[in-house]
PASEBA-1860 file (N, C-alpha, C; in nm, 3 decimals):
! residues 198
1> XXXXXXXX> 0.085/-0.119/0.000/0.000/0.000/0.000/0.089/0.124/0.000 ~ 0.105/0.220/-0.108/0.141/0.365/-0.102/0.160/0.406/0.054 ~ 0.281/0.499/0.117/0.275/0.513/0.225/0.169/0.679/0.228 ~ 0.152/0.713/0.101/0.045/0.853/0.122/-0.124/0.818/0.144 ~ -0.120/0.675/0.155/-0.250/0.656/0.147/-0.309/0.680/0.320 ~ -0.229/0.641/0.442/-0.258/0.616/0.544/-0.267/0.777/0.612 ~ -0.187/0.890/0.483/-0.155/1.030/0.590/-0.288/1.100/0.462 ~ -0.373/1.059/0.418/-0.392/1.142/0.277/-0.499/1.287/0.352
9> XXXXXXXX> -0.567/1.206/0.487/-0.612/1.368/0.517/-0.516/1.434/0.617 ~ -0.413/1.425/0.640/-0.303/1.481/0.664/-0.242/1.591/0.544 ~ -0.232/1.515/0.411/-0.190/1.589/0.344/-0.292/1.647/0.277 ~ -0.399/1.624/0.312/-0.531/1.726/0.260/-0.603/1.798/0.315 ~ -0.521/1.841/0.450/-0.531/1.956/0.572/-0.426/2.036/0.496 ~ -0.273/1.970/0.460/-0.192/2.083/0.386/-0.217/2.181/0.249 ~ -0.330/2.092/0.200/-0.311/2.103/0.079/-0.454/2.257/0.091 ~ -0.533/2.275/0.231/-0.631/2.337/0.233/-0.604/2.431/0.270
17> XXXXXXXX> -0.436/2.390/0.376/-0.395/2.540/0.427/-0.312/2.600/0.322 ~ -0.235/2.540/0.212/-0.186/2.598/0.124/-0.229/2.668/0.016 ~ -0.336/2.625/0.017/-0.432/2.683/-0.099/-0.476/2.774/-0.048 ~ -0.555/2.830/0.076/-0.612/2.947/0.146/-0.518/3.068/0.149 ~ -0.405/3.022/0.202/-0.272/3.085/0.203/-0.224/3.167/0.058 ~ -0.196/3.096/-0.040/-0.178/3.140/-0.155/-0.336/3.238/-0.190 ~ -0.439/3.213/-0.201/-0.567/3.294/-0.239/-0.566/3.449/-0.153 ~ -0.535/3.439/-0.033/-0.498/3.496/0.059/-0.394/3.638/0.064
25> XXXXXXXX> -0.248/3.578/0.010/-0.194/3.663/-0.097/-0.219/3.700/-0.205 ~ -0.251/3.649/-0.311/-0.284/3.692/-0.429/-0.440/3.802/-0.433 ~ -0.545/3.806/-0.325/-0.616/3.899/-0.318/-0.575/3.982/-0.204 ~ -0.530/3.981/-0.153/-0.515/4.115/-0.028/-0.380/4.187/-0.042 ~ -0.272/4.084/-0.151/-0.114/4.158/-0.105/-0.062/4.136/-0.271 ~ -0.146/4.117/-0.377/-0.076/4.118/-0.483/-0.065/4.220/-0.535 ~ 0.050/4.335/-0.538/0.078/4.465/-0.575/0.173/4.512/-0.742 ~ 0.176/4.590/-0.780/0.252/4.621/-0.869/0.271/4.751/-0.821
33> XXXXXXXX> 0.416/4.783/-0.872/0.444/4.925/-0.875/0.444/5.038/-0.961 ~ 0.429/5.134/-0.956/0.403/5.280/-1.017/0.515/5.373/-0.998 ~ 0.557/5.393/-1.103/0.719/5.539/-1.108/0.611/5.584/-1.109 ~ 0.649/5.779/-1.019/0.552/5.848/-1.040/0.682/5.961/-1.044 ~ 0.713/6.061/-1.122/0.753/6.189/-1.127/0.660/6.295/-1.058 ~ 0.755/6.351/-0.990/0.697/6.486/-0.945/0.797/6.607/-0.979 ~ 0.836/6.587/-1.095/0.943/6.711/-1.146/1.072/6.724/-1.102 ~ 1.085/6.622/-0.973/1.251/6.630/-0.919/1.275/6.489/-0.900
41> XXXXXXXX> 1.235/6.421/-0.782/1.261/6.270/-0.754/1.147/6.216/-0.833 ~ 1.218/6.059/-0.861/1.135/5.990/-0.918/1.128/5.859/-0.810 ~ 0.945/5.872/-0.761/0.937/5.776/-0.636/0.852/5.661/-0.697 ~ 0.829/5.500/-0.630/0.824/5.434/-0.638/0.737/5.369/-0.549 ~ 0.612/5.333/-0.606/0.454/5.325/-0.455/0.473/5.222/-0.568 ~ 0.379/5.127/-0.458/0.305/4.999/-0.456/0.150/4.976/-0.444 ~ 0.068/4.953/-0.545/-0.075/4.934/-0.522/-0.159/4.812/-0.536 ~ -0.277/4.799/-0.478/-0.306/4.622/-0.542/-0.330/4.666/-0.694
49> XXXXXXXX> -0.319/4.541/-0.711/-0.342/4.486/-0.862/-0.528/4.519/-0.889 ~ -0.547/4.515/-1.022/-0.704/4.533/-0.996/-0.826/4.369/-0.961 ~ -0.913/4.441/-0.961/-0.994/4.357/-0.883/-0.986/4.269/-0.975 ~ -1.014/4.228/-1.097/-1.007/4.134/-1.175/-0.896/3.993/-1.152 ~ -0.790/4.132/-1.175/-0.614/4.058/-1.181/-0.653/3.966/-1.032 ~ -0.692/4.019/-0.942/-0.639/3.937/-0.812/-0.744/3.823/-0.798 ~ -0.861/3.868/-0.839/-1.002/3.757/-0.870/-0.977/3.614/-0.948 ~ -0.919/3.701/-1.045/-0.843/3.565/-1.161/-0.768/3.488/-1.085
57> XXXXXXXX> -0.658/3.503/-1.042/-0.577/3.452/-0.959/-0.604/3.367/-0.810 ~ -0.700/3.397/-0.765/-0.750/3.344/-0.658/-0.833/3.224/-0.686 ~ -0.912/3.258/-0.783/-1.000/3.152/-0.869/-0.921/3.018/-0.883 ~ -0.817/3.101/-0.977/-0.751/3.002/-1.065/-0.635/2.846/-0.910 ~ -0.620/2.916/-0.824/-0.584/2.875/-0.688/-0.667/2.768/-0.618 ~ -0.783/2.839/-0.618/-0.906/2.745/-0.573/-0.927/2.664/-0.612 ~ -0.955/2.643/-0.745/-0.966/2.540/-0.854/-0.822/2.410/-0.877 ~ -0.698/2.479/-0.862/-0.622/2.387/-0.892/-0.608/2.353/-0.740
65> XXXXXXXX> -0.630/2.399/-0.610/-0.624/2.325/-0.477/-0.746/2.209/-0.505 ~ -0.897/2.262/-0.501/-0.976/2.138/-0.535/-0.938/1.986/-0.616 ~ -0.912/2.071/-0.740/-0.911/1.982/-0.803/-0.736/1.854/-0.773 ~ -0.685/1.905/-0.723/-0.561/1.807/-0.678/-0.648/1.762/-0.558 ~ -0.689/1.799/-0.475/-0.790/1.682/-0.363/-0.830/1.628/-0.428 ~ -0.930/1.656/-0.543/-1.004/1.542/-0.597/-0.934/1.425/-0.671 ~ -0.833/1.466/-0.711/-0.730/1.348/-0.808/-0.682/1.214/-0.668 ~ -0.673/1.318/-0.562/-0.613/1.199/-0.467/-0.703/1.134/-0.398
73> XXXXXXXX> -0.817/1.195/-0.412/-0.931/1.091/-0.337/-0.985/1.002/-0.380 ~ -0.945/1.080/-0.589/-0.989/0.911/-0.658/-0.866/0.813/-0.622 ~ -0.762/0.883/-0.622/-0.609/0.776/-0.654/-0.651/0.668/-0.513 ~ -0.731/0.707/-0.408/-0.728/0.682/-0.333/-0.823/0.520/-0.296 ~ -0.954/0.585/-0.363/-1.060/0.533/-0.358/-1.008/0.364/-0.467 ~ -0.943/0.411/-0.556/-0.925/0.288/-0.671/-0.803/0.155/-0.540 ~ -0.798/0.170/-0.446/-0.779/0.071/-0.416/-0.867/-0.015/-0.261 ~ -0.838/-0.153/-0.270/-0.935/-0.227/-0.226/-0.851/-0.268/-0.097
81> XXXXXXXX> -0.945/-0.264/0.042/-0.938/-0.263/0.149/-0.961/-0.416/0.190 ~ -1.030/-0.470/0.153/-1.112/-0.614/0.177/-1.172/-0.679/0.060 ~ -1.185/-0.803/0.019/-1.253/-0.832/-0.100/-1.281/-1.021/-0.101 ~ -1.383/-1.049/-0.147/-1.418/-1.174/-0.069/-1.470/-1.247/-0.252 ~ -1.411/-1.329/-0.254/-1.579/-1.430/-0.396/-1.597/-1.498/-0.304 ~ -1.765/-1.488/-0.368/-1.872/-1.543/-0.355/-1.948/-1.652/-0.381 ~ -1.969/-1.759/-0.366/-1.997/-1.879/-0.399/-2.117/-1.826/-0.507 ~ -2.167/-1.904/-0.608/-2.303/-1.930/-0.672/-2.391/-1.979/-0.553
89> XXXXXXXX> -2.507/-1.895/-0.551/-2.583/-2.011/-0.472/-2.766/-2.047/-0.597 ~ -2.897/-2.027/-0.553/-2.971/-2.054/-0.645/-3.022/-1.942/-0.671 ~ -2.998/-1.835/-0.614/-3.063/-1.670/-0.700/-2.961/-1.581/-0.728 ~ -2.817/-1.638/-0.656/-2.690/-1.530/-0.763/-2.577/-1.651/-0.843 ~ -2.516/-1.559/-0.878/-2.433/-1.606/-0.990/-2.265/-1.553/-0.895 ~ -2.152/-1.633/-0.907/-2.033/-1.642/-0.798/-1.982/-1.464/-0.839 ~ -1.973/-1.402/-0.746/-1.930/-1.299/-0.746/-1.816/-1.284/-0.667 ~ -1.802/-1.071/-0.681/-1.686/-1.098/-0.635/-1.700/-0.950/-0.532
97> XXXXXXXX> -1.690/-1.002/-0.386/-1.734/-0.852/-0.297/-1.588/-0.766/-0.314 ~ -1.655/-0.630/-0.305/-1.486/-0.540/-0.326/-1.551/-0.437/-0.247 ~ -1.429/-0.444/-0.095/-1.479/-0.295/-0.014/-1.293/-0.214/-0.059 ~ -1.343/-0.051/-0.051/-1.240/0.030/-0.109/-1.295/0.085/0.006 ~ -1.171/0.245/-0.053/-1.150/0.320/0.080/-1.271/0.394/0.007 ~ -1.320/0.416/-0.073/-1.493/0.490/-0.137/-1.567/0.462/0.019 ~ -1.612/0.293/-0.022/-1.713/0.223/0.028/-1.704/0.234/0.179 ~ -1.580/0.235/0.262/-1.563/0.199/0.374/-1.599/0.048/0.410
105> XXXXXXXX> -1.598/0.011/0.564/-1.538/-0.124/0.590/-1.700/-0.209/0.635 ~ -1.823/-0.102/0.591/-1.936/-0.152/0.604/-2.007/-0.198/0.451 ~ -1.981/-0.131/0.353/-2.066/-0.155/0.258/-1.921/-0.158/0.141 ~ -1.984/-0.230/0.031/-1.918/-0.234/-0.083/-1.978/-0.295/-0.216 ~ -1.894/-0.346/-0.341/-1.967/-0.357/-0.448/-1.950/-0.524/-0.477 ~ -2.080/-0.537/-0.515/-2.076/-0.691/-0.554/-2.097/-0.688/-0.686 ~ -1.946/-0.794/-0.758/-1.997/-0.751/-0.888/-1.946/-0.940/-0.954 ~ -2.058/-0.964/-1.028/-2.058/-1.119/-1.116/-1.908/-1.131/-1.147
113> XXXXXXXX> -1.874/-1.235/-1.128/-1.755/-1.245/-1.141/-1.717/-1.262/-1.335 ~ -1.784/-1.318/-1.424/-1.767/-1.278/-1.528/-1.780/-1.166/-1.601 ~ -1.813/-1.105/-1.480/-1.767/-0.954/-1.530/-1.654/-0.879/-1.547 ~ -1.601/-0.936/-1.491/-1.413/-0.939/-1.409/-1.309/-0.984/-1.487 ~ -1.201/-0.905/-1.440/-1.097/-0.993/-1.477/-0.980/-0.959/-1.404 ~ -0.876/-1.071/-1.349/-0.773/-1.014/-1.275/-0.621/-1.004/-1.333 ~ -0.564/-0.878/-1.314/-0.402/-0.902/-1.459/-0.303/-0.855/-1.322 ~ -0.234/-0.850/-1.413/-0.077/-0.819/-1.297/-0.139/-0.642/-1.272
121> XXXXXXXX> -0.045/-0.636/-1.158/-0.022/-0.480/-1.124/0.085/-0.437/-1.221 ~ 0.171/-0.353/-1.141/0.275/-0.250/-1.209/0.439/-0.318/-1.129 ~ 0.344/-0.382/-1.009/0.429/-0.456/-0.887/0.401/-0.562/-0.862 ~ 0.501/-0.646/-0.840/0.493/-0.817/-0.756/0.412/-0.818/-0.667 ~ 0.383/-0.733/-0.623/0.319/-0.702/-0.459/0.145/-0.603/-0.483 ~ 0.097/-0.701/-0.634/-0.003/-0.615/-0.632/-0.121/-0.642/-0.723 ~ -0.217/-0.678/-0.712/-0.294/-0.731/-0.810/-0.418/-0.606/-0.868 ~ -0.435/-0.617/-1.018/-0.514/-0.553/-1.086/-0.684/-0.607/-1.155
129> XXXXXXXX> -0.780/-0.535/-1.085/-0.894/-0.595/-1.090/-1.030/-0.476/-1.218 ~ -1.010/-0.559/-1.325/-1.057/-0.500/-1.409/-1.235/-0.554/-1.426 ~ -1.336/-0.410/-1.432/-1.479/-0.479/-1.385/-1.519/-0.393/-1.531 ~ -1.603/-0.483/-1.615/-1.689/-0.494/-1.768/-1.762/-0.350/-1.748 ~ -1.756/-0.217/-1.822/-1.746/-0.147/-1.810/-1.731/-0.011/-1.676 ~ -1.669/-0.059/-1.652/-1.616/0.046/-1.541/-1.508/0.114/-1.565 ~ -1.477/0.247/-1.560/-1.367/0.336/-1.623/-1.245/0.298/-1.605 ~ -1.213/0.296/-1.477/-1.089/0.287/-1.320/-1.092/0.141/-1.310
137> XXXXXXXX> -0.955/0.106/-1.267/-0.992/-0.042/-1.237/-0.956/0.013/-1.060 ~ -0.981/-0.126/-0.970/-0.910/-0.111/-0.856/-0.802/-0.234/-0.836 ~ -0.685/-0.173/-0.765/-0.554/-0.198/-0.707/-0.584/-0.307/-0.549 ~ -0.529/-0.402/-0.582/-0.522/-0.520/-0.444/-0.417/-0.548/-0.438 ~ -0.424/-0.486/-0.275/-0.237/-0.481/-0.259/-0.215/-0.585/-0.197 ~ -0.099/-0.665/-0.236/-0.076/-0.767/-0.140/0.052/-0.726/-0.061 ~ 0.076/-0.665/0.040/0.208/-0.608/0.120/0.207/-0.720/0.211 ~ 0.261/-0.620/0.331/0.315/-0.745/0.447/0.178/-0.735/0.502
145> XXXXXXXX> 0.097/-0.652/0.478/-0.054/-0.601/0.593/-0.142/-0.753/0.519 ~ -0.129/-0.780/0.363/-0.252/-0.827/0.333/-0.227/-0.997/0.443 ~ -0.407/-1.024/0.389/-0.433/-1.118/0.472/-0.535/-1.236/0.402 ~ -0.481/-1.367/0.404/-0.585/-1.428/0.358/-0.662/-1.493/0.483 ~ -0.794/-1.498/0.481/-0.884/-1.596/0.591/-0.789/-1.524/0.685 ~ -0.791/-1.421/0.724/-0.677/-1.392/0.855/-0.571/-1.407/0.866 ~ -0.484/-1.504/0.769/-0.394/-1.542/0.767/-0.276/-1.489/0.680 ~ -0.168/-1.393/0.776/-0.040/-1.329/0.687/0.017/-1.433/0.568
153> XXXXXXXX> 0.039/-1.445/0.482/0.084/-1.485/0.406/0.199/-1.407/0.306 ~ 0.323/-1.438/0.242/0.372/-1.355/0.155/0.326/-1.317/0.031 ~ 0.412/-1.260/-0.042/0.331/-1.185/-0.183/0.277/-1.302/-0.260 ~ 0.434/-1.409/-0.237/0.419/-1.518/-0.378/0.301/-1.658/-0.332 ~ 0.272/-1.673/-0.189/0.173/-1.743/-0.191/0.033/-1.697/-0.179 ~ 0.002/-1.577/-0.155/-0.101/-1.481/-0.130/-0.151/-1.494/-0.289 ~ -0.052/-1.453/-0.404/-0.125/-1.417/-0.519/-0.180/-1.598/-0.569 ~ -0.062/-1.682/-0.539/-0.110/-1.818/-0.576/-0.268/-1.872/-0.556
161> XXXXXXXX> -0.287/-1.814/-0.422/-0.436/-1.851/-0.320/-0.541/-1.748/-0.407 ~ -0.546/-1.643/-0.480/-0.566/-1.563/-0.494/-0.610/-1.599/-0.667 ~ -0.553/-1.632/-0.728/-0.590/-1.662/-0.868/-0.613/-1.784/-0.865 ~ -0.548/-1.947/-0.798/-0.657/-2.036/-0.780/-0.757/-2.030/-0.778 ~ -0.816/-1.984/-0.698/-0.997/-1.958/-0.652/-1.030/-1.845/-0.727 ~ -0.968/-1.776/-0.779/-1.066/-1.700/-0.895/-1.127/-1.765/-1.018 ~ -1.057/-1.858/-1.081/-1.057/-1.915/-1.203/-1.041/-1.892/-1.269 ~ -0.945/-1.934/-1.392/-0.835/-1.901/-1.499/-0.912/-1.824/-1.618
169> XXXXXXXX> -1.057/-1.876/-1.616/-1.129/-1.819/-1.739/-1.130/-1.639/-1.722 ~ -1.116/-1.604/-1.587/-1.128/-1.472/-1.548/-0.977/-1.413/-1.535 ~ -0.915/-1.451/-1.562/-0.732/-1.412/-1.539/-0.686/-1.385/-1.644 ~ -0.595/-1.259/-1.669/-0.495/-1.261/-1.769/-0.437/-1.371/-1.815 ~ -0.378/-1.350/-1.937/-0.265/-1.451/-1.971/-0.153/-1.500/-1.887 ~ -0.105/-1.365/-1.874/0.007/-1.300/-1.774/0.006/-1.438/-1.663 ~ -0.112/-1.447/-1.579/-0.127/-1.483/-1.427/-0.186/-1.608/-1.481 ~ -0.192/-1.679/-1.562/-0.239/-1.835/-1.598/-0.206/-1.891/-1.532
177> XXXXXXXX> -0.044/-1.909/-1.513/0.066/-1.990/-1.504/0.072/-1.980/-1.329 ~ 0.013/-1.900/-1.266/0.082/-1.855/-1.086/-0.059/-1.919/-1.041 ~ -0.058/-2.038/-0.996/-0.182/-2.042/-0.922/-0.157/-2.174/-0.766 ~ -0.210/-2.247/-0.704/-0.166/-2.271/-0.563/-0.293/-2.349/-0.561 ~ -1.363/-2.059/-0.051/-1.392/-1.858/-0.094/-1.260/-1.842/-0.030 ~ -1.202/-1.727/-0.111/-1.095/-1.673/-0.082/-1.176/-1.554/-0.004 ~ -1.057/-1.469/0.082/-1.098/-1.320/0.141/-0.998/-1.268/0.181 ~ -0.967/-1.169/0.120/-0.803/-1.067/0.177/-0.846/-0.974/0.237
185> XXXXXXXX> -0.807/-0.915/0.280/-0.770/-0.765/0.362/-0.688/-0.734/0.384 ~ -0.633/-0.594/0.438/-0.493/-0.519/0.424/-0.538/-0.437/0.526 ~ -0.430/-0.451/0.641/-0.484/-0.309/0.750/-0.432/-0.229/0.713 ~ -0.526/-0.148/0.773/-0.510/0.005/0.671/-0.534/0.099/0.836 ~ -0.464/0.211/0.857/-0.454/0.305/0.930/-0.430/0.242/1.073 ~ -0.369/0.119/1.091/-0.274/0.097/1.163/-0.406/0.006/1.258 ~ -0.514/-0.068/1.183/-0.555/-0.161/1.231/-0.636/-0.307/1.125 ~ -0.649/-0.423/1.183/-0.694/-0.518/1.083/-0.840/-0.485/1.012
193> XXXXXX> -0.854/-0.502/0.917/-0.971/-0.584/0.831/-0.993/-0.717/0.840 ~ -1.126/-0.699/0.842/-1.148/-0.843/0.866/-1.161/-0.934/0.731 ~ -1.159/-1.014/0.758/-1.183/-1.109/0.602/-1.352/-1.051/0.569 ~ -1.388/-1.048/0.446/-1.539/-1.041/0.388/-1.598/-1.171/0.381 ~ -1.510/-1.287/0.340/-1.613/-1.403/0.327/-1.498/-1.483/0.398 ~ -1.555/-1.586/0.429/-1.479/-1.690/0.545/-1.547/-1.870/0.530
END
């Protein structure tokens, strides 16, 4: 797991005082100066900028503070906290539960598992969960935190347990070859998740 994920409203207290701060200057203290002759010395005053100039600027502040919160709350949200498949039983079809940091550690998305598909990450230490039209995929981290059935496991037997019980028809090419109800979790903010299915 990213170590910015555990401080992110830490750094999105900074990111609120930095942005206020900058808006702050740019309307109350953004000045230009004026030569002014008076027939002997030539003096040198400071005035604000006009209302526009400093409006623009403050705007333009606001907007790029928002909008960088919002980039990190998606960066944030695209990864998965807990995630469980689901057996078939006689009114569903085997799915696959996915709680994120969106959903929190009460509710999350159940989605058919042929809807799915699972490929490598970017990292050994990380699995990629792609859902039949959905924009974003989400990120399953397997670190030292993740957990199968409760149980620590390392990267290389975690992903084995992990694409076994998914089934190959739903797997990259890539991950055919690595295999060994599943339920992971990853503590996150310095306590456990519980397994989703058991």
């Amino acid at each position: 797991m990213p170590w910015w994920i555990n401080w992110m409203y830490g750094l999105l207290g900074v990111s609120i005082l930095m942005t206020a701060s900058s808006m702050d200057l740019a309307w109350n203290h953004w000045r230009e100066n004026y030569a002014t002759d008076d027939g002997s010395d030539e003096e040198e005053r400071y005035e604000l900028r006009s209302t526009y100039s400093r409006f623009s600027a403050a705007s333009l502040l606001f907007v790029t503070g928002c909008t960088t919160a919002a980039f990190a709350l998606l960066l944030r949200s695209q990864f998965v906290i807990a995630m469980g498949i689901l057996p078939k039983t006689l009114t569903t079809e085997r799915s696959v539960f996915v709680q994120t940091y969106r959903t929190g550690e009460r509710q999350g998305f159940r989605i058919p598992i042929q809807e799915s598909k699972l490929i490598p990450g970017k990292k050994p230490d990380q699995l990629i969960l792609n859902v039949e039209g959905r924009i974003y995929s989400w990120a399953l981290p397997l670190d030292a935190d993740a957990r199968i059935h409760g149980e620590k496991l390392d990267v290389k037997e975690a992903r084995r347990r992990i694409i076994a019980d998914w089934g190959s028809k739903y797997i990259s090419k890539e991950l055919t070859g690595q295999t060994g109800g599943i339920a992971i979790g990853s503590r996150s903010r310095g306590t456990g998740i519980g397994s989703t299915a058991r």
